[in-house]
N, C-alpha and C positions, 0 to 999 in steps of 0.2 A: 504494500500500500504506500503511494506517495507521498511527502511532509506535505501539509496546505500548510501556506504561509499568507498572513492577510496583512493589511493595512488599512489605517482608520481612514472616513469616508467623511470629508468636509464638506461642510455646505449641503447636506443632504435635504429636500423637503420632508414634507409630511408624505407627497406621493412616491415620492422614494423610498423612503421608510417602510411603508404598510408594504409596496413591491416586494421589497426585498425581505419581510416577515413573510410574505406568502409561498414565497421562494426558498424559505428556509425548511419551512412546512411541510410543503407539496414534496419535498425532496425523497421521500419515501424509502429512504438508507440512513440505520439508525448510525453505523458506523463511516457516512461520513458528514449523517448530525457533528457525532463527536469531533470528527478532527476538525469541521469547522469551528466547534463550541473549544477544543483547545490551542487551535489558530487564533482566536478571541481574548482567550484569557493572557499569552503571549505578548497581544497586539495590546490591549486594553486593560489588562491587570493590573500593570505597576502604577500607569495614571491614573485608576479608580482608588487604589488604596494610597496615594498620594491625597487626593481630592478627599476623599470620606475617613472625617476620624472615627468610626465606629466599625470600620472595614477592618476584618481581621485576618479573611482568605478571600481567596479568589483561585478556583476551581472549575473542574469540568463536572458530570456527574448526569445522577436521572433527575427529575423532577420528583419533589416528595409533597403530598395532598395529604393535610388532617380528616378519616374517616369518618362517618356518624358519631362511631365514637371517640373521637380526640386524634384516634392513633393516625401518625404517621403512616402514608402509606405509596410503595412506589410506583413509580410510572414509569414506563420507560420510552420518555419522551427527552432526551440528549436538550440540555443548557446549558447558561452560565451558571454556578453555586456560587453567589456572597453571600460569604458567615460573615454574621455582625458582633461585635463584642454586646448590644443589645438591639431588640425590634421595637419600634415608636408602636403606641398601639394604634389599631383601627381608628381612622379619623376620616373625616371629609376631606376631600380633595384642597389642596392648599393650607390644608391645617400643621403638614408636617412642619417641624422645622425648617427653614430657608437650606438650603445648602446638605441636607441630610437627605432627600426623597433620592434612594438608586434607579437607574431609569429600570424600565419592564425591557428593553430589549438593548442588545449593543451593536450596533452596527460595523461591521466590517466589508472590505474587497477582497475576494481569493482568487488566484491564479493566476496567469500570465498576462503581461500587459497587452498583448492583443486579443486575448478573449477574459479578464478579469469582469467577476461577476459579483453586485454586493448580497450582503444577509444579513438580515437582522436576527439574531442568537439571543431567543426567551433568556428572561434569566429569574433566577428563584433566589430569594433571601431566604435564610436559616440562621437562626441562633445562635450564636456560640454555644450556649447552656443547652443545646440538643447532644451534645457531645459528653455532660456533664458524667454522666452515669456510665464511664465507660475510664477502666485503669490498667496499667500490664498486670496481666495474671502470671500465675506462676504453677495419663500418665500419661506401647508405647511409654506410660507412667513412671516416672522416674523419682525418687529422693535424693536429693543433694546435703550436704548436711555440713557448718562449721563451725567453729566456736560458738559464735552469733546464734546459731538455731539453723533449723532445717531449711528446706526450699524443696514444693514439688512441681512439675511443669511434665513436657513430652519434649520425645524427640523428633524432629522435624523427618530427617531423612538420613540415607549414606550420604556421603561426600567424595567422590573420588578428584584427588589431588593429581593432577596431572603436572608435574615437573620438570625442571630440565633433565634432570638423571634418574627420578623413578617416577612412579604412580604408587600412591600409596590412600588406604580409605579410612576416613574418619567418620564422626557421624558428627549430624549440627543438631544445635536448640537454641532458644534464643538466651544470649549475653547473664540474662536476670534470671534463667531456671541454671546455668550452669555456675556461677558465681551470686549464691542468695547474697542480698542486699549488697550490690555489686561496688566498688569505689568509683565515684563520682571522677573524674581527669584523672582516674588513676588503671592501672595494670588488671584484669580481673583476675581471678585464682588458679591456679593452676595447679594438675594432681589431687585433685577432690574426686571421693568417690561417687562413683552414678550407682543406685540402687535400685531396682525394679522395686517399682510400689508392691510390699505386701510381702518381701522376698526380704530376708533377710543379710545374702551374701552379694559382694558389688561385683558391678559387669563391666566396670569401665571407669576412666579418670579421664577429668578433665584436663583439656590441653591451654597452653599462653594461647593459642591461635584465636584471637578473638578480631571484634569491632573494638569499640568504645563510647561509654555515656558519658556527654559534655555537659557542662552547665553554659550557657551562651552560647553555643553552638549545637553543630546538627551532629547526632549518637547514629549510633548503629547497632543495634541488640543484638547480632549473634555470637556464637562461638563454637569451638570445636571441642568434641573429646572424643578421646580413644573407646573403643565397644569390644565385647564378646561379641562373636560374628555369630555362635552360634543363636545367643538369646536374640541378636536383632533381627534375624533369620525367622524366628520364631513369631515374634514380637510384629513381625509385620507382613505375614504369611496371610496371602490373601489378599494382599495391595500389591499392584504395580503399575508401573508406570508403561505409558503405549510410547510407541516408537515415535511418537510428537516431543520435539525438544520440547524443555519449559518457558514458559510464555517470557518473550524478550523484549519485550516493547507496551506501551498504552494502546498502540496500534492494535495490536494483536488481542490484546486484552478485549478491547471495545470491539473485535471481529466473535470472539467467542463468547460476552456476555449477554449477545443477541439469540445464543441459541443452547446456554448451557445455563445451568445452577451452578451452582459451589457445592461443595462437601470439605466440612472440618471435621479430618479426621483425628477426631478426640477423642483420648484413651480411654477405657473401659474399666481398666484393674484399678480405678481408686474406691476407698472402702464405699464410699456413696452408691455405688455400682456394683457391689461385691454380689449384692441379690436379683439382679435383672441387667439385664443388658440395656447398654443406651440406645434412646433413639437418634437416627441421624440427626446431623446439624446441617442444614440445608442452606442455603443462603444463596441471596440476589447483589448483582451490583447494583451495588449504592451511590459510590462517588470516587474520587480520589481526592486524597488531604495533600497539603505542598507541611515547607516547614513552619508555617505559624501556628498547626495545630497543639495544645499543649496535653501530654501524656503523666499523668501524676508517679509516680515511681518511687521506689521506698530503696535508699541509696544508702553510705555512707562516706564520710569524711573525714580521717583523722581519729578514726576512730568513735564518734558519732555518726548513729541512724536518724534519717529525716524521711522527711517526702521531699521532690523537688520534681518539676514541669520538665519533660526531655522531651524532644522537638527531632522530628525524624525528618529527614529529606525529602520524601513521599512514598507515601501509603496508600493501600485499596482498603477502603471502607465497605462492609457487606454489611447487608441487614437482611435478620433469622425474618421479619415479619412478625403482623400481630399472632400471638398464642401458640406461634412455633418456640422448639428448642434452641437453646442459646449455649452460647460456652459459657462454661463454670471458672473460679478461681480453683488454678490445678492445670487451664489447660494451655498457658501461654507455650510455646515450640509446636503445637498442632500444625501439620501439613494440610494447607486448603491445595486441592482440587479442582478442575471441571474434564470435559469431555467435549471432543474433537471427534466427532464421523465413530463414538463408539470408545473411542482408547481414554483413557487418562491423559490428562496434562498437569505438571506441576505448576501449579500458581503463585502458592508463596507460604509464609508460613506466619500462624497466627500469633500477634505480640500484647492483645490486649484486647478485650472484652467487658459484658455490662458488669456492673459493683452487684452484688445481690442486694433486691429489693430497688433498685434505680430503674426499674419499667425499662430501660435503654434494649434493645433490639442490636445495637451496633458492634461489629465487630471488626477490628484494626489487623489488618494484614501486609508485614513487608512481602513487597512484589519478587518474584522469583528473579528477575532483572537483576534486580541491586544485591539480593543474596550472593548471586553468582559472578558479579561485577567482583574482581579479585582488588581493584583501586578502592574497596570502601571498606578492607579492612587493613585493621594496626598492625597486625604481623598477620603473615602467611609461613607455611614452608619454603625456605629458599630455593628461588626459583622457579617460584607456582607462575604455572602459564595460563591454567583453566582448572574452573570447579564444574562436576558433575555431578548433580542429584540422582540418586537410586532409593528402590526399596528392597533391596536383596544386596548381600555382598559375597561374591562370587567364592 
């Protein structure tokens, strides 16, 4: 699929405007709604959230409708998303504030300058506080355990390291199940044992190979530890992955949100679960967040534990929907899913979900993309050239 690149459209009428809304509409390809709606935010993001002090993000995403009953509910009609730090309430027209009212649509030109064509790109305002109910959690099921106290999460996948002089396989979870209450600008743990929830002997130790959680800057949750091939073999018999690489791009993503769900594949063996099995956690695309979104996370410094806001680069937002199953605290490292013509695809893996009792449906997923991006972590193995997700190790 090709980049759309746009530019703002001066001097537009009002009949140009409504044109190019109808033209946006009529276009009956959700996936290249999207690329126009992130041509848009591109074009027009930095000067919205220059102009509006209550502008917090500026995103692509679906359209989301309060149902009968209150609930959010999505659509998958491709916009703009501005998150506000707050929403002015329901008022008559001219009542807002001067200089606060976001327009309903954003106009842009895409394509080349001898056939460039404009659009005006819906755009949907959201809350900040829609976001509120949702924190990194922390089997697949694993126990991490140190001084400080336990830590339980999952394991995302294998990892094969592909290097200049060997190939060798690790398995990932995210940064905060493999280092509980991880240091904040600092190193996370290294040699801690991985514990199969329920199981009393370890399967594995954690490795340095991580990301890093910044304060003032953009983190990166994951990390590497060494496994029993046997138990991960075990542990994940019955998953795999189809001969479709893992999704590389937003491109790709918004090609396969049109025709797939998600599945968070979230562990089973924690005691909550010991008497019935879970049911799936199903999910829709929702949106994607850039870095102003804020992720509360339980850090420490110096030897003090806090909370502090960590700010990811960008993330895929899904939402379970009203009255479906949601991830639990337990399930942060869970592997989402979808499905390409039948096979699997890896998507990415889950870092954060609703608080219990926060009504939140929302759930925060690093993109398979940036996992496997080898430049967004602190250390690699020397001479890592490529990361490869699996669900089996040979």
């Amino acid at each position: 699929m090709t980049t759309v690149r746009a530019q703002a459209v001066p001097g537009a009428g009002a009949a140009d405007a409504s044109a190019a809304a109808a033209r946006f509409d009529s276009l009956g390809d959700i996936a290249r709604q999207m690329q126009i709606a992130h041509a848009a935010v591109a074009c027009l993001g930095p000067d919205l959230k220059a102009h509006f002090a209550t502008l917090a993000m500026v995103t692509a995403g679906y359209r989301a409708r309060r149902d009968a009953d209150g609930q959010y509910a999505l659509h998958a009609a491709p916009c703009v998303i501005c998150t506000v730090t707050h929403k002015w309430p329901a008022s008559p027209p001219g009542q807002v504030p001067y200089g606060e009212a976001l327009p309903e649509r954003l106009l842009v030109r895409c394509g080349t300058p001898s056939s460039a064509l404009d659009y005006a790109v819906p755009v949907d305002v959201q809350s900040l506080q829609w976001f509120g109910g949702v924190a990194a959690q922390r089997s697949n099921g694993i126990l991490v355990e140190t001084a400080g106290g336990p830590s339980n999460g999952a394991i995302t996948c294998a990892i094969r390291v592909h290097a200049a002089q060997a190939r060798e396989w690790y398995v990932m979870s995210a940064l905060h199940v493999l280092t509980p209450v991880p240091p904040l600008n600092g190193q996370p743990a290294a040699g801690l044992g991985v514990t199969p929830l329920g199981q009393p002997d370890s399967v594995g130790t954690s490795t340095a190979y991580s990301g890093a959680l910044r304060q003032g800057g953009i983190s990166f949750d994951a990390q590497l530890a060494h496994i029993d091939k046997a138990w991960f073999n075990a542990a994940f018999s019955g998953a795999a992955l189809g001969s479709c690489p893992p999704l590389g791009s937003r491109a790709e993503l918004d090609l396969l949100a049109q025709r797939s769900q998600f599945i968070v594949l979230a562990p089973g063996n924690g005691i909550a679960h010991a008497a019935a099995p879970r049911a799936p956690i199903l999910a829709q695309f929702c949106m994607y967040a850039d870095g102003n979104l804020p992720i509360p996370y339980h850090v420490s410094s110096n030897g003090i534990s806090f909370h502090a806001n960590i700010y990811h680069a960008e993330l895929i937002v899904l939402s379970a929907g009203k009255d479906a199953p949601v991830s639990e605290p337990g399930d942060s490292g869970s592997p989402v899913i979808g499905f390409s013509d039948g096979k699997a695809v890896f998507v990415g893996m889950l870092i954060a979900g609703p608080l219990p009792g926060s009504g939140s449906d929302l759930m925060m997923v690093l993109p398979a993309w940036q996992l496997l991006d080898i430049d967004n972590w602190s250390k690699l193995p020397a001479g890592t050239q490529k990361l490869a997700p699996a669900f089996s190790i040979p």
